[in-house]
C-alpha positions as CSV (number, residue, x, y, z in Angstrom):
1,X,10.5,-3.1,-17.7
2,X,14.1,-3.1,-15.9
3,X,15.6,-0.9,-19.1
4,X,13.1,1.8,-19.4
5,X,12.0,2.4,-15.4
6,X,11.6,6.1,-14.5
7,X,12.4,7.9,-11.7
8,X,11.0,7.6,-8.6
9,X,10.9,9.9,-5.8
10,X,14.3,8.0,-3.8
11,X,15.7,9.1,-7.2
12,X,14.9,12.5,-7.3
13,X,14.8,13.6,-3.1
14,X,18.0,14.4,-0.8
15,X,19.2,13.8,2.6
16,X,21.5,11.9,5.0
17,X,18.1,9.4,5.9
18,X,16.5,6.9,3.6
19,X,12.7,7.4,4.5
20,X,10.3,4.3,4.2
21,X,6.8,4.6,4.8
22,X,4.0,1.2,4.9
23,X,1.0,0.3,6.0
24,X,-0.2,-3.2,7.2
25,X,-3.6,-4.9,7.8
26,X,-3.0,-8.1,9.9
27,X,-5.3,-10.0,12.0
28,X,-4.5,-9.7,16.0
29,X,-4.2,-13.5,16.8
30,X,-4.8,-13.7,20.4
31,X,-6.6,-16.4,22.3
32,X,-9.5,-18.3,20.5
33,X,-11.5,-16.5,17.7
34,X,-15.0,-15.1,17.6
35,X,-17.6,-15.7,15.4
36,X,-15.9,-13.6,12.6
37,X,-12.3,-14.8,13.4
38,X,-9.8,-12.6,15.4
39,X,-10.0,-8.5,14.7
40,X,-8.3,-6.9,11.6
41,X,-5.9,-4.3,12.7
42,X,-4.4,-1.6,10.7
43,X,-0.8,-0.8,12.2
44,X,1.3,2.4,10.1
45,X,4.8,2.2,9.9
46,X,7.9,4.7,9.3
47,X,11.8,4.1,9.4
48,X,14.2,6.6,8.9
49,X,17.8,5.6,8.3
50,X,21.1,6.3,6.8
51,X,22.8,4.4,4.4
52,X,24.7,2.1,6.4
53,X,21.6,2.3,9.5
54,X,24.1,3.3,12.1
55,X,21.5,5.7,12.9
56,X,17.9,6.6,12.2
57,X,14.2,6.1,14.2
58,X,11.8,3.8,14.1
59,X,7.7,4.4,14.9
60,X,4.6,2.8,14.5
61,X,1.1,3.4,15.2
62,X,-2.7,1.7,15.3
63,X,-5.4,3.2,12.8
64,X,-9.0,2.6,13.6
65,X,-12.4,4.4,12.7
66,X,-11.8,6.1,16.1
67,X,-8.4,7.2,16.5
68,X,-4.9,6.9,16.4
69,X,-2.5,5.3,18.9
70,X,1.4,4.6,19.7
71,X,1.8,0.9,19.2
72,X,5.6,-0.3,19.9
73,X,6.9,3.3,21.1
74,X,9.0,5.5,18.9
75,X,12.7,4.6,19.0
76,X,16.2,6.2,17.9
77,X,19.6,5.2,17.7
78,X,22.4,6.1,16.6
79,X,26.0,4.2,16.0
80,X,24.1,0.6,16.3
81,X,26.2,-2.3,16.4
82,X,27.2,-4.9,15.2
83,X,25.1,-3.5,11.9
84,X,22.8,-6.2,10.5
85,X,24.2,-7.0,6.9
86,X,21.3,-7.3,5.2
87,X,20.9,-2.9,6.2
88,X,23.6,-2.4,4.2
89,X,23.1,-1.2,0.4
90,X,22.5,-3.9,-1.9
91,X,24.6,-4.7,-5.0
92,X,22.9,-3.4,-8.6
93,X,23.1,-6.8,-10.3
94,X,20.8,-10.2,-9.9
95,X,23.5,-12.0,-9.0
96,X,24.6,-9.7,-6.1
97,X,21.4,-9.2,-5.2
98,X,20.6,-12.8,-4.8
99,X,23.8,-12.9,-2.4
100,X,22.0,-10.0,-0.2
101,X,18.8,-11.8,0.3
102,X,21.0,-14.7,1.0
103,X,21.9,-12.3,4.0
104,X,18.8,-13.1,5.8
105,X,18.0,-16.6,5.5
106,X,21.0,-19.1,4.6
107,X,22.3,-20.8,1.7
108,X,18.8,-23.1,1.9
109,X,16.9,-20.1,1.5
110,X,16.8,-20.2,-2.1
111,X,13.8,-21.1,-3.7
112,X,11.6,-18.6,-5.8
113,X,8.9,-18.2,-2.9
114,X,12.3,-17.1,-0.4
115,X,13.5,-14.5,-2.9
116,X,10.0,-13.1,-3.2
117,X,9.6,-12.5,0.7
118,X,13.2,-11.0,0.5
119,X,12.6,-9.1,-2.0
120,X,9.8,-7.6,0.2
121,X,11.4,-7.0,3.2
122,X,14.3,-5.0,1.3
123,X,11.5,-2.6,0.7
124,X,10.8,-2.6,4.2
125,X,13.6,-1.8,5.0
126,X,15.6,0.2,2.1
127,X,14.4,3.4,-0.5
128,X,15.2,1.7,-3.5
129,X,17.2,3.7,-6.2
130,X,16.5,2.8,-9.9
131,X,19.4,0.5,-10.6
132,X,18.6,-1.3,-7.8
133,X,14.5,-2.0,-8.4
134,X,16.1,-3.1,-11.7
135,X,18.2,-5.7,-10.4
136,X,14.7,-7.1,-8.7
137,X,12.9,-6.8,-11.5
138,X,15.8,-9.2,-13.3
139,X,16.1,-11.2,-10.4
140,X,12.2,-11.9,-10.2
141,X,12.6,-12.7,-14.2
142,X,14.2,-15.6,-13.0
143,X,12.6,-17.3,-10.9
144,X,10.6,-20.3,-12.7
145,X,6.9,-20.2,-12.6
146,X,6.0,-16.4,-12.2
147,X,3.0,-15.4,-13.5
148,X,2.2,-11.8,-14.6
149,X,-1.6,-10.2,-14.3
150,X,-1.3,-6.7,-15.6
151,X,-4.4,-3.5,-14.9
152,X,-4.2,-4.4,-10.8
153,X,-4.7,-1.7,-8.3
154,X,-3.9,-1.6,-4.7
155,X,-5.8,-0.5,-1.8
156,X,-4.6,2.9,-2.5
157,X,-5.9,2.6,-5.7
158,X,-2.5,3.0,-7.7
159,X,-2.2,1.1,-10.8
160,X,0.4,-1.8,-11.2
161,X,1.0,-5.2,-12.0
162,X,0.8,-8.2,-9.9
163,X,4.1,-10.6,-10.0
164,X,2.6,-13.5,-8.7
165,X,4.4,-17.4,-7.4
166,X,2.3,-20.1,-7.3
167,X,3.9,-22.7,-4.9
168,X,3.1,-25.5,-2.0
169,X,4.9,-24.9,1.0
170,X,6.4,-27.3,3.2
171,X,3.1,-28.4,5.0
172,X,1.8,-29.1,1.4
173,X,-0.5,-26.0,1.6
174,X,-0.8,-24.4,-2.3
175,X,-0.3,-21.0,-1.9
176,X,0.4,-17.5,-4.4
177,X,3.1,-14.9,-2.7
178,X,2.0,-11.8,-5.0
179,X,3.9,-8.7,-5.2
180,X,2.4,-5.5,-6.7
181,X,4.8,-3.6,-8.6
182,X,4.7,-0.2,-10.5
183,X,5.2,-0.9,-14.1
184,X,6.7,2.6,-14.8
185,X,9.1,3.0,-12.2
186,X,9.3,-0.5,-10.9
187,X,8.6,0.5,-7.4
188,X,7.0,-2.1,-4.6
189,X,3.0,-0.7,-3.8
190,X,1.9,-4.0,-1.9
191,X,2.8,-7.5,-1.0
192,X,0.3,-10.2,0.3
193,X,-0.2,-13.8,0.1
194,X,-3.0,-16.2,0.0
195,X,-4.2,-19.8,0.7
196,X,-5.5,-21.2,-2.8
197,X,-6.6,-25.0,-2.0
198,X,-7.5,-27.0,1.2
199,X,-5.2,-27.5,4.3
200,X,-5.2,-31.6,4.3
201,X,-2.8,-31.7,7.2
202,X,-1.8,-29.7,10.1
203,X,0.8,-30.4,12.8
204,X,-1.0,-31.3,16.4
205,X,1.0,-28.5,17.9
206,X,-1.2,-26.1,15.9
207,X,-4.0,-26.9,18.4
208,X,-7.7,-27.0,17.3
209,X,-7.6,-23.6,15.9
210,X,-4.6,-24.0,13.5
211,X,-6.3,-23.9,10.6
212,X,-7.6,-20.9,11.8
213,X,-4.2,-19.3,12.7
214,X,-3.0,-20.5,9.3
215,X,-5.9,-18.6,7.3
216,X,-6.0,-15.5,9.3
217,X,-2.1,-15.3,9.3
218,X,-2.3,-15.6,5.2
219,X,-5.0,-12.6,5.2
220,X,-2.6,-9.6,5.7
221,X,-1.6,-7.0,3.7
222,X,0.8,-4.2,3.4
223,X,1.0,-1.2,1.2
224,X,4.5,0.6,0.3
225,X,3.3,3.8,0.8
226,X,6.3,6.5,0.5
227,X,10.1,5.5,-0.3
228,X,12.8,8.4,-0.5
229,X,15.4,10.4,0.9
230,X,15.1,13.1,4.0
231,X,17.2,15.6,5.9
232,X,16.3,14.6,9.4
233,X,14.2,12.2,11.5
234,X,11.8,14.8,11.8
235,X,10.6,15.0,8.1
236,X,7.8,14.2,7.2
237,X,5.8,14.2,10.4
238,X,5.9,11.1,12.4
239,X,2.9,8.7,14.0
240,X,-0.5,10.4,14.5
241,X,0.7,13.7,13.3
242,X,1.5,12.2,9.5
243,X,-1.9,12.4,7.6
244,X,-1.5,8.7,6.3
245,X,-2.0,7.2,10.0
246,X,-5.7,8.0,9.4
247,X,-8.1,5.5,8.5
């Protein structure tokens, strides 16, 4: 896949502002649950920044059956510092790659299941150009244990493939981080974990409803939407004017 991607549109758009564009679906966990758990929320998110993110904007919104509203306010800056290193562009090779995700966790931080959720929050956080989602793709190629289930689709309905890493955390709960990735132009559409076996033990802090928190915290979901380059902070249209932050 990493020597014959195609362009995507971070390739093949302009601008001084990286654009990135995601929805999440994430239970709100506060106080005890009801009868069905705690309440799914959809939250919509887009980030606008330049290269190095000494300047951009930041907004995010609810979506619900009845409406749209500001969750977190909208927020700009400009000339931010110090810079977080892990902004900054990463390196075109696995190896250098590897060093960036390294940038936010620590030298610990490197089994397969840390490189996975690093890999994700790059997307978060970066448009992706095509030698770049190349480097993941190598990187992910690895990492021992991946498995591969081709003919997926996401909640937008977009074909892909899920890249998917079986693994027991440190609580001993068996889990699968899965990352949904467009086999053409190797482009993140989703991320999302889940809980494959029985919790046998649970730290006492947790409280009586840790299992709970643990479950419902495993059930979100979030969707790479858009990924590419823009003039201004003002394109495309932010929060509940952007037709995406509808349900």
């Amino acid at each position: 896949m990493a020597d014959r991607l195609s362009d995507a549109p971070a390739d093949t758009t302009s601008g001084a502002y990286q654009y990135v564009e995601r929805r999440t679906w994430y239970r709100d966990i506060i106080g005890p649950p009801g009868p069905a758990g705690w309440p799914e929320r959809i939250r919509f998110d887009q980030l606008w920044r330049t290269d190095n993110a000494d300047s951009g904007r930041q907004i995010s919104v609810h979506v619900a059956t009845d409406g749209c509203t500001p969750y977190d306010g909208d927020s700009s800056w400009t000339r931010r510092s110090p810079a977080d290193p892990f902004d900054q562009p990463p390196l075109r090779s696995p190896a250098g790659l590897r060093a960036h995700l390294l940038l936010a966790g620590g030298p610990e931080d490197l089994l397969p299941q840390h490189i996975v959720g690093g890999i994700a929050m790059l997307y978060e956080r970066q448009a992706l150009t095509r030698p770049v989602r190349a480097a993941v793709l190598r990187l992910l190629a690895e990492q021992p244990g991946l498995l591969v289930r081709a003919g997926v689709t996401d909640r937008l309905h977009r074909s892909g493939l899920d890249v998917i890493l079986p693994y027991t955390d440190g609580s001993g709960v068996p889990r699968r981080d899965i990352l949904t990735i467009d086999a053409s132009t190797g482009v993140l559409l989703a991320a999302y974990s889940t809980i494959t076996g029985p919790i046998r033990t649970l730290d006492p802090r947790m409280g009586p409803d840790g299992e709970a928190v643990m479950l419902a915290e495993a059930a979100s979901y979030r969707l790479y939407i858009d990924s590419r380059r823009t003039p201004t902070t003002r394109v495309p249209a932010a929060g509940c004017q952007h037709p995406a932050a509808r349900k």
